[in-house]
MARGUBA-999239 format. One record per residue (C-alpha): residue in one letter; y, z, x. Coordinates in nm, 2 decimals, decimal comma. Example, Ala and Ser with C-alpha at 12.3 -4.5 7.8 and 13.67 -1.06 7.14 Angstrom:
A / -0,45 / 0,78 / 1,23 $
S / -0,11 / 0,71 / 1,37 $
This chain:
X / -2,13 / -1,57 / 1,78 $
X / -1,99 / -1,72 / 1,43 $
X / -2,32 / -1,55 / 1,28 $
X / -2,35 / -1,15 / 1,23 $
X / -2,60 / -0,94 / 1,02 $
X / -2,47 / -0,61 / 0,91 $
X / -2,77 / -0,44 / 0,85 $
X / -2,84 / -0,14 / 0,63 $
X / -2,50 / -0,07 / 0,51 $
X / -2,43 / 0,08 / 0,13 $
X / -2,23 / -0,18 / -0,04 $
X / -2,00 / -0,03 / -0,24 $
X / -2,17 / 0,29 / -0,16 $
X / -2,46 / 0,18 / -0,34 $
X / -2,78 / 0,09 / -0,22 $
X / -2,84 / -0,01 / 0,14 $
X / -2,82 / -0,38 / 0,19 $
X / -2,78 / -0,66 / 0,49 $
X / -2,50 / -0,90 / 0,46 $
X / -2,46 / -1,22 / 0,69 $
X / -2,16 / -1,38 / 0,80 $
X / -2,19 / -1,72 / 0,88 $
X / -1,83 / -1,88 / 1,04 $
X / -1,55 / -1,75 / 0,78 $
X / -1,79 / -1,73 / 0,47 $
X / -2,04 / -1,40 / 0,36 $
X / -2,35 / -1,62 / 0,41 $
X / -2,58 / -1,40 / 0,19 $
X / -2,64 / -1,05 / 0,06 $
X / -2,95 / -0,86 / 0,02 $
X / -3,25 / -0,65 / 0,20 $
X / -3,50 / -0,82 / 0,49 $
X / -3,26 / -1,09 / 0,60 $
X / -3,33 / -1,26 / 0,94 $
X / -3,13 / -1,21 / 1,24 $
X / -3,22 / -1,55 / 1,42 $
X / -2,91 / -1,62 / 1,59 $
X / -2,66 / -1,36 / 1,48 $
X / -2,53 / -1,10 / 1,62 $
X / -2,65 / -0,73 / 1,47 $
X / -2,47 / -0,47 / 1,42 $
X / -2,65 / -0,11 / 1,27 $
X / -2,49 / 0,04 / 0,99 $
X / -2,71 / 0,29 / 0,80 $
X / -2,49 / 0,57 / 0,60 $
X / -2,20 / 0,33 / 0,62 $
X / -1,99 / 0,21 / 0,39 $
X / -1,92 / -0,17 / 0,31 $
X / -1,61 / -0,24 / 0,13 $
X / -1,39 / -0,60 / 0,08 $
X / -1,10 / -0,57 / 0,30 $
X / -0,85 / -0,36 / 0,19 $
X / -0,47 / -0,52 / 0,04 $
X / -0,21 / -0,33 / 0,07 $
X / 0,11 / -0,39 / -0,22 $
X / 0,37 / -0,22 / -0,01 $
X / 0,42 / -0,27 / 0,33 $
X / 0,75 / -0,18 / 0,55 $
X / 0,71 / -0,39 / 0,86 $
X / 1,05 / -0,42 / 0,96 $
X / 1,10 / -0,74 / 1,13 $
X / 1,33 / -0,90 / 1,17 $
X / 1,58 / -0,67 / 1,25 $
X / 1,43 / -0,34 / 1,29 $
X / 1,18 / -0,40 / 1,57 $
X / 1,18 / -0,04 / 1,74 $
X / 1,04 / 0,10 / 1,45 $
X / 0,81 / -0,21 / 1,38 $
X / 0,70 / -0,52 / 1,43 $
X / 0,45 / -0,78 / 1,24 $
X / 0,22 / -0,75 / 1,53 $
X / 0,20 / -0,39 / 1,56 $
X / 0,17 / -0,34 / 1,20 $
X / -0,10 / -0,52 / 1,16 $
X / -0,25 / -0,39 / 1,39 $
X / -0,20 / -0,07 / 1,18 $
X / -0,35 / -0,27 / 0,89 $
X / -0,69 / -0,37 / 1,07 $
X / -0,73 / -0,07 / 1,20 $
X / -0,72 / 0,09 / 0,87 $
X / -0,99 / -0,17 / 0,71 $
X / -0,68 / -0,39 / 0,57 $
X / -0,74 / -0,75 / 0,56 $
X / -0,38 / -0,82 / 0,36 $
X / -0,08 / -0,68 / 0,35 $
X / 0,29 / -0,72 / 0,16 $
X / 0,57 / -0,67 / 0,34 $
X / 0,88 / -0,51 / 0,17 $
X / 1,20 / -0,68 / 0,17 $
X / 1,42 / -0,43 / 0,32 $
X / 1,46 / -0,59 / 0,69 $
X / 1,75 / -0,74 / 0,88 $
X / 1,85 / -0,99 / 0,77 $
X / 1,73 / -0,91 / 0,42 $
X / 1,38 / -1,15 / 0,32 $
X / 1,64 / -1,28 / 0,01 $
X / 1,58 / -1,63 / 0,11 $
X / 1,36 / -1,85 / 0,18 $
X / 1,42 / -1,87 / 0,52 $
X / 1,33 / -1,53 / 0,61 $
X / 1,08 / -1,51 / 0,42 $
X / 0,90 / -1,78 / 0,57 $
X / 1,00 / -1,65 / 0,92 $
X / 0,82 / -1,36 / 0,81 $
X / 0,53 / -1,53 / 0,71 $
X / 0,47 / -1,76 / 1,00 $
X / 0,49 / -1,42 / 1,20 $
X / 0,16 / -1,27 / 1,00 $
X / -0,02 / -1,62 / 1,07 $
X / 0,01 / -1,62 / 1,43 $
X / -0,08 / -1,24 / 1,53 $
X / -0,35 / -1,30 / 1,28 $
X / -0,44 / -0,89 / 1,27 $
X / -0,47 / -0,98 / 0,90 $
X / -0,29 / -1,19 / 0,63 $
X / 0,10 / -1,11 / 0,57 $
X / 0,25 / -1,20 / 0,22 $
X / 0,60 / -1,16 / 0,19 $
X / 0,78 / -0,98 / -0,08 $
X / 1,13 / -1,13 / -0,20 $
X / 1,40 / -0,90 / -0,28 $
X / 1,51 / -0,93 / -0,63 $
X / 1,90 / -0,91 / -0,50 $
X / 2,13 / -1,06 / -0,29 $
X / 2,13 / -0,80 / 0,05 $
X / 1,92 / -0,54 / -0,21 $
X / 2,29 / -0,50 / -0,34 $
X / 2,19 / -0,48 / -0,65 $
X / 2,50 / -0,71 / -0,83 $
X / 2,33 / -1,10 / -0,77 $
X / 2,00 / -1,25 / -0,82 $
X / 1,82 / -1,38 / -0,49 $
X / 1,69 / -1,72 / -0,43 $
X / 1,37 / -1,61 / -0,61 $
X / 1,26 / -1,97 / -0,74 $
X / 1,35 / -2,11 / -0,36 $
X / 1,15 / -1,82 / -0,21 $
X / 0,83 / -1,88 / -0,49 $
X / 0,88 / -2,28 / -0,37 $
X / 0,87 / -2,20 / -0,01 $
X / 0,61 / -2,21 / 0,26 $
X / 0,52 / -1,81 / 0,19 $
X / 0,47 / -1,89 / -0,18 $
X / 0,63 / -1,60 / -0,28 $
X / 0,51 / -1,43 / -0,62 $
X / 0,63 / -1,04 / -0,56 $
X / 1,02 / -0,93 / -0,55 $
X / 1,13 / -0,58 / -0,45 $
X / 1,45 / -0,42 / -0,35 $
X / 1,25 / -0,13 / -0,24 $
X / 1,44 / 0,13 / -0,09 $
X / 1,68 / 0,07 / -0,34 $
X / 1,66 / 0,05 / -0,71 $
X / 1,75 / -0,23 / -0,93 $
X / 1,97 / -0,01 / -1,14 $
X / 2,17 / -0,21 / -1,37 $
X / 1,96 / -0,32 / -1,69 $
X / 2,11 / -0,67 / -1,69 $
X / 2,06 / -0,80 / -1,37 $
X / 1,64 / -0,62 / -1,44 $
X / 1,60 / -0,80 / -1,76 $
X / 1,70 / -1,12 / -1,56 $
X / 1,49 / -1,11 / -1,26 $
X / 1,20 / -1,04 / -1,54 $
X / 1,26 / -1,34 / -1,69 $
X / 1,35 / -1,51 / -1,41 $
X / 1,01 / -1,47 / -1,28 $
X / 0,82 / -1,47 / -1,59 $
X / 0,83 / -1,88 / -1,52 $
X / 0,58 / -1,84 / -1,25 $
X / 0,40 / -1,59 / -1,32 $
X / 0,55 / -1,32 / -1,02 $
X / 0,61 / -0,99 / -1,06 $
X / 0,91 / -0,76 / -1,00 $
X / 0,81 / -0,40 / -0,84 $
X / 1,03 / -0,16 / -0,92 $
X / 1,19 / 0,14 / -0,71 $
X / 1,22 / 0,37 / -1,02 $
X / 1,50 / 0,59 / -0,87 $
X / 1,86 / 0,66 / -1,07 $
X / 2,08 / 0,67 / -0,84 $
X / 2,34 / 0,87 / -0,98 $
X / 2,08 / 1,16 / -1,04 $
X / 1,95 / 1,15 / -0,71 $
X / 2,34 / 1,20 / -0,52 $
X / 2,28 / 1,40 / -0,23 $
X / 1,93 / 1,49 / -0,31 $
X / 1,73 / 1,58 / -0,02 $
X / 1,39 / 1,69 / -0,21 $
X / 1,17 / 1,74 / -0,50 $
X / 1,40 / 1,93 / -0,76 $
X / 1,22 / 2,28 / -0,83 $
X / 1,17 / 2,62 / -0,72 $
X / 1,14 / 2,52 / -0,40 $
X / 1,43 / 2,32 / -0,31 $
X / 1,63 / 2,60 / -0,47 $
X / 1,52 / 2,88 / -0,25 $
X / 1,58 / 2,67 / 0,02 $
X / 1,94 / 2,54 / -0,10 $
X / 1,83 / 2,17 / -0,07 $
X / 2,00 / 1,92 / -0,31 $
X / 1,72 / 1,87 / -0,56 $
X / 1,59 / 1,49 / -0,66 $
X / 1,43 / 1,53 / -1,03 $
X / 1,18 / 1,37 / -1,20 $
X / 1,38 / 1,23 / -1,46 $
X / 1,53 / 1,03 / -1,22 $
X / 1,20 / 0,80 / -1,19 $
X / 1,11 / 0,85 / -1,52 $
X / 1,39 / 0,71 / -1,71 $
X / 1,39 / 0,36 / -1,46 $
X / 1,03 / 0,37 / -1,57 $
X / 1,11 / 0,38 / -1,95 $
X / 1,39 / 0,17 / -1,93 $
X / 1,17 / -0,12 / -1,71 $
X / 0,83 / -0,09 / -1,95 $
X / 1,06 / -0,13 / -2,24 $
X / 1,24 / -0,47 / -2,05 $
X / 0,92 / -0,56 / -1,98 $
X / 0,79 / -0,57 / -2,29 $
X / 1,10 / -0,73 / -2,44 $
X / 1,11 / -1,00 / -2,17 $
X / 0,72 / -1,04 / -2,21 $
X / 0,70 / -1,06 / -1,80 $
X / 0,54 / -0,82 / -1,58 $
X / 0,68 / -0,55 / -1,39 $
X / 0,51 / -0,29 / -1,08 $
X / 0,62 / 0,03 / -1,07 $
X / 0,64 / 0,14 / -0,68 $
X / 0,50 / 0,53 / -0,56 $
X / 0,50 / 0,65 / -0,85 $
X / 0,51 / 1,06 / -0,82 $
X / 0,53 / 1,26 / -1,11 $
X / 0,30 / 1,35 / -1,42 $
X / 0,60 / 1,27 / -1,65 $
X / 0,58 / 0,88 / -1,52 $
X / 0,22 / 0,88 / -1,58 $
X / 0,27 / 0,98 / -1,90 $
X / 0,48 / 0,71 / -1,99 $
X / 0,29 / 0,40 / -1,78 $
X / 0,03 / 0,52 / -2,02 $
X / 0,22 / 0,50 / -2,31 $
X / 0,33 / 0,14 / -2,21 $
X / 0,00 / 0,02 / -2,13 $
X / -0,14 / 0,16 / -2,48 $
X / 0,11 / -0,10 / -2,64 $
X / -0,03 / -0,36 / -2,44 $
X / 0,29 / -0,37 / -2,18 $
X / 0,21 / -0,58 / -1,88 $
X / 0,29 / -0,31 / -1,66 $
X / 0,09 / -0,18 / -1,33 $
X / 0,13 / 0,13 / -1,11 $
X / 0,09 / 0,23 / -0,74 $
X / 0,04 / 0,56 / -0,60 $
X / 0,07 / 0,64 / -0,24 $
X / -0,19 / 0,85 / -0,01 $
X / 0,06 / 1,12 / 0,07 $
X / 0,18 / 1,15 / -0,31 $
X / -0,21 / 1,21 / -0,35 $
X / -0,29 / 1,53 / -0,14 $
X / 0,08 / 1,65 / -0,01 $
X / 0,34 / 1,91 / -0,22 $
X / 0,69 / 2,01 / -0,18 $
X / 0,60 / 2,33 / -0,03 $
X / 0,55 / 2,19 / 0,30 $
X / 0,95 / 2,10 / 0,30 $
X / 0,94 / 2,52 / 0,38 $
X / 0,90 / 2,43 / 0,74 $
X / 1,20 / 2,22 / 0,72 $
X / 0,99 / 1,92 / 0,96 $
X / 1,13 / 1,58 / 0,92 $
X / 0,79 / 1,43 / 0,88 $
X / 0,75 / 1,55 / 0,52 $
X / 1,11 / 1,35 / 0,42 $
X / 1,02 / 1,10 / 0,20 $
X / 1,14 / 0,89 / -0,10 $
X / 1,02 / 0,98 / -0,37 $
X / 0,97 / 1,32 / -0,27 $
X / 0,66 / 1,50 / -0,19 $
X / 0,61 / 1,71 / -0,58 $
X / 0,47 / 1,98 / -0,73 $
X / 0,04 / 2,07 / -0,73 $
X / 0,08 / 2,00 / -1,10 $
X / 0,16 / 1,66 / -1,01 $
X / -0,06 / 1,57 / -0,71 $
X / -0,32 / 1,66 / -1,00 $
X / -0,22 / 1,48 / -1,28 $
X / -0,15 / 1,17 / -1,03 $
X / -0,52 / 1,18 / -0,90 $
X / -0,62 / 1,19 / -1,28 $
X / -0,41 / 0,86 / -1,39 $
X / -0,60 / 0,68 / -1,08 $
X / -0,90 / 0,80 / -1,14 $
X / -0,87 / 0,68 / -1,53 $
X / -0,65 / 0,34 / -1,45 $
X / -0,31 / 0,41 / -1,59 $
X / -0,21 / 0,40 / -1,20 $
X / -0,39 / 0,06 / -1,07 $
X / -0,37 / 0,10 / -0,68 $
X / -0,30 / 0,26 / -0,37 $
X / -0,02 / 0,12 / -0,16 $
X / 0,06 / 0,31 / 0,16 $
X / 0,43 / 0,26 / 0,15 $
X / 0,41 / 0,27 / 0,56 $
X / 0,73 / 0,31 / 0,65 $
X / 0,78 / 0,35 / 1,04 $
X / 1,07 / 0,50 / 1,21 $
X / 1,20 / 0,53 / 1,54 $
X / 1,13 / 0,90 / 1,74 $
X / 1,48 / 0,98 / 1,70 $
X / 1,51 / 0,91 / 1,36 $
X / 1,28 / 1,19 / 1,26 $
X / 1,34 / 1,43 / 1,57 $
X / 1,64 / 1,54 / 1,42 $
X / 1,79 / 1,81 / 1,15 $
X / 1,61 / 1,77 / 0,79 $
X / 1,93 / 1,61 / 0,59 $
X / 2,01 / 1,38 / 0,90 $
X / 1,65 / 1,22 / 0,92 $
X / 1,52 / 0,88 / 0,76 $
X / 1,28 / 0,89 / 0,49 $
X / 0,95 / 0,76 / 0,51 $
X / 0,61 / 0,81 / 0,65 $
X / 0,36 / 0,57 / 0,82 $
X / 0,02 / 0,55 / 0,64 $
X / -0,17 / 0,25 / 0,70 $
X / -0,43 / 0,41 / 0,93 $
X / -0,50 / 0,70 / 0,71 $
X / -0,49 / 0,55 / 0,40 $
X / -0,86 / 0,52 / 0,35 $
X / -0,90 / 0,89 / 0,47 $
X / -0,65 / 1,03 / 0,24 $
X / -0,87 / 0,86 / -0,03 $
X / -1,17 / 0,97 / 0,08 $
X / -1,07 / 1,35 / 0,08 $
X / -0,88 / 1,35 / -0,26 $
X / -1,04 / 1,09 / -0,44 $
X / -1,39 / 1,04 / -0,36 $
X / -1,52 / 1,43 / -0,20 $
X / -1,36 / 1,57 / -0,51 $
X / -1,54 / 1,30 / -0,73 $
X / -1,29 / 1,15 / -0,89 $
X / -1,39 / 0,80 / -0,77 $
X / -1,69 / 0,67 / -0,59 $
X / -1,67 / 0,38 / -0,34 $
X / -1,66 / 0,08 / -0,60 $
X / -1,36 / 0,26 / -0,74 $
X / -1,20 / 0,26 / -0,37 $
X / -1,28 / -0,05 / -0,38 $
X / -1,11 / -0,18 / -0,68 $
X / -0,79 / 0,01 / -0,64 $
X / -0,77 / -0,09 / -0,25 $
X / -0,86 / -0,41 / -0,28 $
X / -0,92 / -0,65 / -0,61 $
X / -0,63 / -0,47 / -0,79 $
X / -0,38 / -0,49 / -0,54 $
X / -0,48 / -0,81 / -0,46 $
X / -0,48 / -0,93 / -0,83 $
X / -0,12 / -0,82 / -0,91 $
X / 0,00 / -1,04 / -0,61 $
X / -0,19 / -1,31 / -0,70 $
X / -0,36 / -1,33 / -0,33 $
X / -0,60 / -1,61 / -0,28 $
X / -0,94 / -1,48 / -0,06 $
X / -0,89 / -1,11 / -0,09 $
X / -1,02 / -0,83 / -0,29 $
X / -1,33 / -1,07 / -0,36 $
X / -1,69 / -0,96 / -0,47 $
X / -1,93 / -0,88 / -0,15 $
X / -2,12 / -1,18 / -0,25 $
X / -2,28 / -1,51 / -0,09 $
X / -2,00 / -1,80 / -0,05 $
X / -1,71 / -1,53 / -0,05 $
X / -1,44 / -1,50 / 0,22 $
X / -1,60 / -1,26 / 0,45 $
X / -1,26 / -1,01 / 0,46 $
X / -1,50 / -0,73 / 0,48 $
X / -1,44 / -0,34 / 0,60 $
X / -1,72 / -0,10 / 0,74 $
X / -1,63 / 0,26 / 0,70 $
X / -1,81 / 0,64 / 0,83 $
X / -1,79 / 0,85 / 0,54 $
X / -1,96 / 1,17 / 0,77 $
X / -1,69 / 1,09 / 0,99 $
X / -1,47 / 1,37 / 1,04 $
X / -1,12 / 1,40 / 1,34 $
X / -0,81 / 1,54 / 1,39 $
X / -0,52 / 1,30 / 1,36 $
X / -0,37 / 1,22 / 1,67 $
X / -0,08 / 0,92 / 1,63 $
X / -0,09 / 0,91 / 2,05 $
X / -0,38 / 0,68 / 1,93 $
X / -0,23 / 0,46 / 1,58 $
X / -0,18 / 0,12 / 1,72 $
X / 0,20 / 0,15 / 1,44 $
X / 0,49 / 0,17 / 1,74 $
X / 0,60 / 0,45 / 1,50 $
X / 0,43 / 0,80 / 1,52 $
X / 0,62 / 0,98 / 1,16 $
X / 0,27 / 1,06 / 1,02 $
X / 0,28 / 1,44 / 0,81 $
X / -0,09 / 1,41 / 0,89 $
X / -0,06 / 1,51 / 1,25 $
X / -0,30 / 1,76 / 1,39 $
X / -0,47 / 1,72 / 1,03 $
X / -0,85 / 1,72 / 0,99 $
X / -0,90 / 1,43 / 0,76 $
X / -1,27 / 1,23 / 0,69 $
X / -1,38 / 0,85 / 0,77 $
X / -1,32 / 0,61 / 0,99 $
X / -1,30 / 0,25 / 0,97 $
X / -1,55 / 0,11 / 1,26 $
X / -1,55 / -0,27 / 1,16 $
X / -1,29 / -0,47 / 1,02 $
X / -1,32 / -0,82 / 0,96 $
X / -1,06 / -1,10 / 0,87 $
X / -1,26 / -1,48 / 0,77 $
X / -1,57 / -1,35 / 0,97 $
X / -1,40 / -1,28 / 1,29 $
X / -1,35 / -0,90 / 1,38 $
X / -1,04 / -0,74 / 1,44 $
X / -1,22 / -0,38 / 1,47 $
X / -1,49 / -0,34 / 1,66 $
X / -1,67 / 0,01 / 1,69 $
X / -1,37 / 0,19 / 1,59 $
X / -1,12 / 0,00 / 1,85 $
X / -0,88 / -0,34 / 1,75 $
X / -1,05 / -0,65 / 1,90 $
């Protein structure tokens, strides 16, 4: 049917409303509206949010295809209540031109789980040393307007303050994986008590913060705007704030996992909890779920970054880093944002979906739940509670640290343009 009534569901976690699709478009929103024709679906106690956007995406084709593909990771995405994603950069070949970014691009459009945006890299093979084609990826089919050599850092200042105001012309955005590379040399985890009494080469926070200075400060000289990717400690949120007090057009993302997990479960020496950044300190998993909850970090991006079996079933300093997180994204935020009060569902919302969406300038997503809208719409179970099994993720990659985990909600209807790619808990 191209008409459906959701009926009784808490927009926004306020009050209970019915909203009508009608074909790709949110038809109208209120209380008492006829079902003549549509199809209904009961949703009292759940909660309607736009479809999530997520800024940082790994879905490794072309090139890495046992870890991930476009299909499979959206699949991930709808199944998680994302309408949108970004996809990072790092593949093989590297998305530095045009033509790989479009390949990417024309990927998303035909699995059609949701909408695929492809991020640039800012360097030539994320080498750090050239400037990509960024104006030829902007002009191309995939409209590029993010560029990330995440994974990597853009270390050296000069080639930063160019691809600043390289992209300043076009109003695109350069995200930023704050890491020093000389500070990090052989660093396997956070830097602190623990990776001393476990002899494991320690990765300080200095060595995010300073990028972070140094790229607020470029910023603001260039007068462009800059992303800062994961950020993880309280020492960067301290000085995003700082930046953003003198009116620096700079935005933040934090990621699920930096959210609720701490170094001390690198004690068990399990692969799963390898990432970069490193998992921190309590002090800041605190201090990161105050600077979302107040705005100096803007968004939640999953950083999902899938890996083979083998490349995580292995000895701790041999294994990849990274951690899928697409399908408990929403969860994670539930239990650490929302249950602990921090934010209530129309601030979910806006850092899940209209801010992510409005720093890469997506068209259609992250759009008021109103009539003559896009209906890119998610339907969530807050009194949903499970243990997480990844037998059952729909990512071709299993490296989740939330394994065997009890975590809350559950996305039960996803929709992309009115037509549903979730269904009662289950991909179309």
């Amino acid at each position: 049917m191209s008409k459906i009534l959701i009926r009784g569901a808490k927009v926004l976690g306020g009050e209970a409303q019915d909203v009508l699709i009608d074909g790709e478009t949110i038809a109208a929103v209120g209380t008492g509206l006829s079902a003549e024709g549509a199809q209904v679906i009961e949703a009292e106690g759940q909660i309607l949010l736009p479809g999530l956007v997520d800024l940082h995406t790994h879905l490794r084709e072309p090139g890495r295809e046992d870890s991930e593909t476009v299909l499979t990771g959206t699949r991930a995405a709808a199944s998680g209540g994302y309408t949108a994603v970004f996809a990072m950069a790092n593949t093989f070949p590297v998305a530095d031109t045009a033509g790989v970014v479009e390949q990417v691009y024309r990927l998303g459009q035909e699995h059609g789980y949701c909408d695929v945006q492809p991020i640039g890299a800012v360097t030539v093979g994320l080498e750090g040393k050239q400037l990509a084609e960024l104006g030829a990826m902007h002009e191309s089919a995939a409209n590029v307007k993010v560029f990330s050599d995440d994974g990597k850092c853009v270390d050296d200042a000069v080639i930063m303050r160019r691809a600043l105001e390289y992209v300043k012309a076009f109003g695109g955005v350069v995200a930023q994986h704050a890491q020093e590379p000389r500070l990090t040399e052989g660093a396997q985890m956070n830097e602190g008590t623990v990776s001393a009494e476990l002899g494991l080469g320690g990765w300080p926070a200095v060595a995010e913060e300073s990028i972070i200075a140094r790229d607020v400060l470029l910023a603001e000289h260039v007068g462009s705007r800059v992303h800062i990717c994961h950020l993880s400690t309280a020492g960067s949120v301290e000085i995003v704030r700082w930046a953003k007090s003198r009116g620096i057009d700079v935005t933040a993302e934090v990621t699920p996992h930096h959210l609720l997990l701490t170094d001390e479960l690198v004690r068990s020496y399990n692969p799963v909890y390898k990432v970069n950044p490193p998992l921190r300190t309590e002090r800041d998993v605190l201090a990161l779920r105050e600077a979302l909850a107040d705005g100096t970090i803007d968004i939640v991006a999953t950083d999902h970054a899938p890996h083979p079996h083998e490349d995580k079933d292995c000895e701790w300093a041999a294994a990849a880093m990274g951690m899928v997180g697409l399908e408990t994204a929403l969860s994670v935020v539930q239990q650490t944002m929302v249950e602990t009060g921090l934010l209530d569902w129309a601030g979910v919302a806006d850092r899940m979906s209209a801010a992510p969406a409005r720093i890469g300038r997506l068209d259609g997503h992250g759009r008021p739940v109103s009539a003559g809208e896009p209906a890119n719409i998610t339907l969530v179970d807050p009194a949903y509670r499970g243990v997480v099994d990844p037998a059952h993720f729909a990512s071709r990659s299993r490296n989740t640290p939330y394994e065997g985990r009890e975590l809350p909600g559950r996305v039960t209807y996803t929709f992309l343009r009115g037509r549903a790619t979730v269904v009662d808990g289950n991909l179309a």
